[in-house]
N, C-alpha and C positions, 0 to 999 in steps of 0.2 A: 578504496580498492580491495583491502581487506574483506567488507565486508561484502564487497560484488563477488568475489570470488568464492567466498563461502555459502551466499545464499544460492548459486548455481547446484548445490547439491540438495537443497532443499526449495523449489520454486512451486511459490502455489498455485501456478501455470501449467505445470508439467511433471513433477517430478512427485509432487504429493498425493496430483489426484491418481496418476498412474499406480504410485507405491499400492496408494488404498484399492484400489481395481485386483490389481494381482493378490491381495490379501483376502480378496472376497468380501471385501467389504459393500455392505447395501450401497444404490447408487444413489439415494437420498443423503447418505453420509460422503459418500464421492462428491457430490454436486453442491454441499454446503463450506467445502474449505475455505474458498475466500471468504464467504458470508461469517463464517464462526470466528475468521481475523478479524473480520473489522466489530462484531460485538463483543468479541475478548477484549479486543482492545479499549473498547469502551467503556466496560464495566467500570474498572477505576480509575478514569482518566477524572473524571469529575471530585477524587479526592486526593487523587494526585496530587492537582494544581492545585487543593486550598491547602496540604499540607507543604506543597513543594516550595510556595512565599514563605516559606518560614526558614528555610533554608539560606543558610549564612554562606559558605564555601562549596562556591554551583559546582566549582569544577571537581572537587573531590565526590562530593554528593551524584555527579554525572559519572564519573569511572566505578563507581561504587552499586549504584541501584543497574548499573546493565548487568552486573556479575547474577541479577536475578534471572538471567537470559538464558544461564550457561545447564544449569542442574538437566532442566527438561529435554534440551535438544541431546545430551551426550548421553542421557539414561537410556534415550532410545537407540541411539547408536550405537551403545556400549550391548544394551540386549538385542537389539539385530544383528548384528555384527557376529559377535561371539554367544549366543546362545538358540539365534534362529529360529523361532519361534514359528511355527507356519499353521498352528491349529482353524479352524472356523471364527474364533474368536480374539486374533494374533492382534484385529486390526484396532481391537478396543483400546489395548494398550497404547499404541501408537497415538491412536487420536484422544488419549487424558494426557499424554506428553505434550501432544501437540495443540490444544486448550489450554495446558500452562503456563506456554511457551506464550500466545496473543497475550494471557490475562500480563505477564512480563513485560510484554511491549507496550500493553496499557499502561500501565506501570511507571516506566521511563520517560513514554512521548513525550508527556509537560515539560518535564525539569531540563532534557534533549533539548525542546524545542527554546527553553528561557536561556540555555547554554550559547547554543550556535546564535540566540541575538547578542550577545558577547564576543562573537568574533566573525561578525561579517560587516560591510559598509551597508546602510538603507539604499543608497542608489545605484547599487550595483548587485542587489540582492537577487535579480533574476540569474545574471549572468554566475553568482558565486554559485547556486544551486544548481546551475545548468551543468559548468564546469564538473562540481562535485559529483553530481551523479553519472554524468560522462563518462568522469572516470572508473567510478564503480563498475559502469557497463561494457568498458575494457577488460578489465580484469572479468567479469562473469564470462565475457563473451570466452578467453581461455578456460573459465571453469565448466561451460558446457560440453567444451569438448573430449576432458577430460573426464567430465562423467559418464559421456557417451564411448570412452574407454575400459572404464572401468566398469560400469553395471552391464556390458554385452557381453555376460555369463548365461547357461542355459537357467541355472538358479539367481536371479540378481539379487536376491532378499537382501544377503549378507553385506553384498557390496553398497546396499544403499545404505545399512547400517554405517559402512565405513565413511560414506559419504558425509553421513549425520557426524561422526567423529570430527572428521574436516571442519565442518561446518563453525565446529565449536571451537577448534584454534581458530580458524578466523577472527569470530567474534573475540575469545581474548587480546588477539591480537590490535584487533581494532581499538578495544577497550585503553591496552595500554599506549596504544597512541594518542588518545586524549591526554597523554599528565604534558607534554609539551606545548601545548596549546597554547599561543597567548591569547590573553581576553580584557577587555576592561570592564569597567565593573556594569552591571547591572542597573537601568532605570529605577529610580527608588520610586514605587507606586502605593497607594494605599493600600493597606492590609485588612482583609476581612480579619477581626479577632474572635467573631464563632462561626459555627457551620452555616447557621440560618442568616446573617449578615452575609455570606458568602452567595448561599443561593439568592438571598433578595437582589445581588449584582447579577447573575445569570437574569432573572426575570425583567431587570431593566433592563440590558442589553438587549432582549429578545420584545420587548416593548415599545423602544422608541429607535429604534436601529430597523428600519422598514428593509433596506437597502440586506443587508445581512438576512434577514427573514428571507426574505425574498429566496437570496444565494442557499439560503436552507431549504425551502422549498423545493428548487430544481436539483439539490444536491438529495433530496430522498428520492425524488421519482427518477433518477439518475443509480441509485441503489439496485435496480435490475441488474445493473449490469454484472454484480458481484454473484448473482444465481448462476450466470451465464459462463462465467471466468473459466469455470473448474471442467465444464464439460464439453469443452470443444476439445479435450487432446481423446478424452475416450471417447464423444462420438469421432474423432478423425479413427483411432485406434477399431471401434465398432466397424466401420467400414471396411479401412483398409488393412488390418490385419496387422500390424508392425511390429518390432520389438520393444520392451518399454526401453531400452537404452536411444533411443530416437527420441525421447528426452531430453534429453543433453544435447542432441543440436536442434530443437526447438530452443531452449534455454539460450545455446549458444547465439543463436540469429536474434530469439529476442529481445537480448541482452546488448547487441549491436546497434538494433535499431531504437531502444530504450535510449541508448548513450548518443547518439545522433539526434533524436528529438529534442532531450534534457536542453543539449545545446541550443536549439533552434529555440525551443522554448522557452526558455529566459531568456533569447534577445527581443523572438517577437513580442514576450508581456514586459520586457524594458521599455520596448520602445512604442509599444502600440496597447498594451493594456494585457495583466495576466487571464483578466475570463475572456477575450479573446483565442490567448493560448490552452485554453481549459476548452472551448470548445469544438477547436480544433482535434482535439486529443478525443474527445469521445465519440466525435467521426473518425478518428482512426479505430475506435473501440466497435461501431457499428459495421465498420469495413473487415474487421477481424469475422465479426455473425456471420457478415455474408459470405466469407470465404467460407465459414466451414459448415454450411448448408451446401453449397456448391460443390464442395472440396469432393475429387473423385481419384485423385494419385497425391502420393505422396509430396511432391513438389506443390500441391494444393494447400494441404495440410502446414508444409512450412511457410505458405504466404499468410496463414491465420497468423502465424505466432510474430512475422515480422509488423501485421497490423496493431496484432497486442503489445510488443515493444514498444511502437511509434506513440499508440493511447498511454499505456502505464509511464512512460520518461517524459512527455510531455503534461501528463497527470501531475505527477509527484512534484513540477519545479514548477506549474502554476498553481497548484493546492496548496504547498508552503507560502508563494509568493502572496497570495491573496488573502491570509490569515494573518500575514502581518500586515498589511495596508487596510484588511479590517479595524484592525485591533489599535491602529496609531499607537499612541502612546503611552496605550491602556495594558495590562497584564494578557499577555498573547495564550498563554496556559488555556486560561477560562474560554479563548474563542477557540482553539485546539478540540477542548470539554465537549465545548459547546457542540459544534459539527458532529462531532463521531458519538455521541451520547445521542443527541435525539437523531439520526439518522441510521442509529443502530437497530430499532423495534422492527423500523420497514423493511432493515436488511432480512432482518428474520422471517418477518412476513415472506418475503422475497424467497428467502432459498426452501422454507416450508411448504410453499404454494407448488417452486418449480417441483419439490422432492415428490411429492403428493402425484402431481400429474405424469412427471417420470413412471414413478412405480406402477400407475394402471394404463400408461401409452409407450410413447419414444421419444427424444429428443428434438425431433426437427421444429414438430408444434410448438413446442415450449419455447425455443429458439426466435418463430416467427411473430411469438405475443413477445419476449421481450426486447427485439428490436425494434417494434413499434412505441414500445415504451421509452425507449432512450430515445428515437425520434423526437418527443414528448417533451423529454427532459432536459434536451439539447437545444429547442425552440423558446421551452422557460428559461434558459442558462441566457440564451443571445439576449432576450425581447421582455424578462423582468430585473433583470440583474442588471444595475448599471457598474460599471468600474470604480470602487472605490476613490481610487486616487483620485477623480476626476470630480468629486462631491468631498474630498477636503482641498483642491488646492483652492487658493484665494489668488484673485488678481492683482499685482501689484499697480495700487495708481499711480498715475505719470505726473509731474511737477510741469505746471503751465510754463507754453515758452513766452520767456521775458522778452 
C-alpha cells in the first residue's frame, strides 16, 4: 500500500508522460516512457540474478539494494520542487532521473522476485499476488486524488516535484517494512560459479524449454503495447484540452480498477490457468486503444484509463504467476532475465518506430497498426502457449481394486 500510494504521483500512465508534454519535451521522448521502463530494467537484470545467487541474507540484501531506488526519484523532486526549472531543456534532466530510476528497478527485480518466493505458499500464489497488488491499488486509488489536488495549480511544475518527494517516502517506507517479514529459507539450487556457466543455462533454457519460447515469442509481439501506454493521455489531452491535474483521477480510477482485476486475476489463473488470465488482460489493454481512438469528452478519456487498470492489475499477477510455474524448481531470477532481456530490443524497436511516425504524422495511425498488433500477439498468447502447469503435472496412478 505504500507503494500504491506513492507510485500515484509518479504513474507512467499519466502523470509522467503528461509531466514531459508540459516541459516540452519532443513527443518521441513522451511516447517512449513505458518502453525505456521496461529496457532500463533490463539492462541489468541478467547480472542481477547471477550475482544475486551468491547472496547469503535475501532479506537484508532485499531492504538494502531498493535504497538504489531512492537517489533518482527525490533528486528530481527535490530540483522541481524547489528550484523550478522550466527552461527548453528542463525535460532532459527529468528523464536521466528517471533512466536511473528503471536501470534501479532492474537492479532489484531478481533478488525481489527470489525474496517474495520466501514468503508466499505455491498454491495460493495467484491469490497472494492478487491480494497484494489489490491492496496497493487502494491505496493509489486515494493517491490519485490527491494528486489531482494538489498539481490543480495554474503552474503544476513545482507540485509534481513535490509529488516526486512523496513518492520517495513511500518507497522508504515500504522498504522498511520488509525488515518484519517472516520467510523461510530459500530452494538451495545449483550455482553457476562464472559468468559464461551462467549464460550456458540461459541458452539451455531457451533450447529445450519450447513451451517458454513459445510464451517469449507472444510476449515480444505483445511489446506494442508498451509504444502505445504513454500516449493515450496526451492524445486524450490533444483532443480535449484538459488540465494535466486530470491525472490523478486517471491514476485514481486506474488504480481502482488495477486492484479489482489483481483480485479476479489470481483467482481466475488459480483456478483455470495464469495465460488465461494474461489474456484476458491484454483484451483489457486493446479495449483501452479503442477507447482513446474514439474518445470524444472527457468521461471517454476516463474509460481508457479504467481499461488500462483492468490490463496492467491483471498483467502484473499473471506475469508473476507464470514465471514461477515456468521456472518450477529451477532459479526464478534467470526466467525474470530471461523475459525482460530479450524482449527489451523489440521494445525499443517499438517505441522508435512509433516515435519516428509520430513526429512526421499523428497519433491515431500509429494507434490503429498497434492494435492490430496485439490482436496478433494475443491469438500467439491463446493458441502457442500452453499452460505450464498443465505440462508438469503427472497423473497419479490408481492401485487395482482387489
Amino acid at each position: 500500500m505504500f507503494w500504491g500510494f506513492g507510485v500515484a504521483f509518479h504513474s507512467l500512465e499519466a502523470i509522467v508522460p503528461l509531466f514531459l508534454a508540459t516541459l516540452n519535451a519532443p513527443k518521441i521522448v513522451v511516447g517512449s516512457v513505458a518502453g525505456v521502463f521496461i529496457i532500463g530494467m533490463a539492462i541489468p537484470q541478467i547480472f542481477s540474478a547471477f550475482y544475486g545467487s551468491r547472496i547469503r541474507n535475501l532479506k537484508l540484501a532485499t531492504v538494502l539494494i531498493h535504497m538504489l531506488l531512492l537517489p533518482p526519484i527525490f533528486t528530481a523532486g527535490f530540483v522541481f520542487a524547489f528550484m523550478g526549472p522550466h527552461g527548453p531543456n528542463a525535460w532532459i534532466f527529468y528523464y536521466i532521473c528517471y533512466i536511473l530510476f528503471t536501470l534501479g528497478v532492474g537492479i532489484v527485480l531478481p533478488i525481489w522476485a527470489d525474496f517474495l518466493e520466501t514468503v508466499h505458499l505455491a498454491e495460493r500464489r495467484g491469490s497472494f499476488f492478487g491480494i497484494s497488488f489489490a491492496g496497493s491499488s487502494v491505496a493509489g486509488f486515494v493517491g490519485g486524488f490527491v494528486v489531482n489536488r494538489l498539481i490543480d495549480k495554474p503552474d503544476p511544475i513545482p507540485y509534481i516535484g513535490i509529488g516526486f518527494l512523496i513518492y520517495a517516502v513511500c518507497i522508504l517506507g515500504a522498504i522498511l517494512l520488509f525488515i518484519p517479514y517472516r520467510s523461510r529459507p530459500r530452494p538451495v539450487s545449483e550455482r553457476a560459479h562464472s559468468f559464461t556457466q551462467f549464460t550456458t543455462v540461459l541458452k539451455g533454457i531457451m533450447k529445450t524449454d519450447h513451451n517458454f519460447r513459445n510464451y517469449i515469442l507472444s510476449r515480444i509481439i505483445l511489446t506494442a503495447n508498451y509504444a502505445a501506454i504513454p500516449l493515450y493521455a496526451v492524445h486524450a489531452q490533444d483532443k480535449l484540452d484538459f488540465h494535466i491535474s486530470e491525472a490523478g483521477i486517471f491514476t485514481a480510477l486506474m488504480v481502482a480498477a488495477s486492484g479489482f482485476s489483481s483480485f479476479l486475476a489470481g483467482r481466475i489463473g488459480d483456478r483455470f490457468g495464469h495465460k488465461h488470465a494474461m489474456a484476458i488482460s491484454f483484451l483489457a489493454y486493446l479495449g483501452a486503444l479503442i477507447s482513446a481512438l474514439l474518445a470524444e469528452t472527457l468521461w471517454h478519456a476516463y474509460l481508457i484509463f479504467v481499461f488500462m487498470g483492468v490490463g496492467k492489475g491483471g498483467f502484473m499477477t499473471s506475469a508473476m504467476s507464470l514465471v514461477y510455474e515456468f521456472a518450477g524448481d529451477k532459479d526464478k531470477k534467470i526466467y525474470f532475465a530471461l523475459i525482460d532481456t530479450l524482449t527489451a530490443p523489440f521494445v525499443l524497436i517499438a517505441i522508435l518506430l512509433s516515435g519516428l511516425f509520430i513526429s512526421t504524422g499523428s497519433i491515431p495511425p500509429v494507434l490503429i497498426v498497434i492494435g492490430f498488433i496485439l490482436i496478433a500477439g494475443i491469438l500467439a498468447l491463446i493458441f502457442l502457449t500452453k499452460e505450464p502447469r498443465t505440462l508438469r503435472e503427472v497423473p497419479i496412478p490408481r492401485e487395482p481394486i482387489s
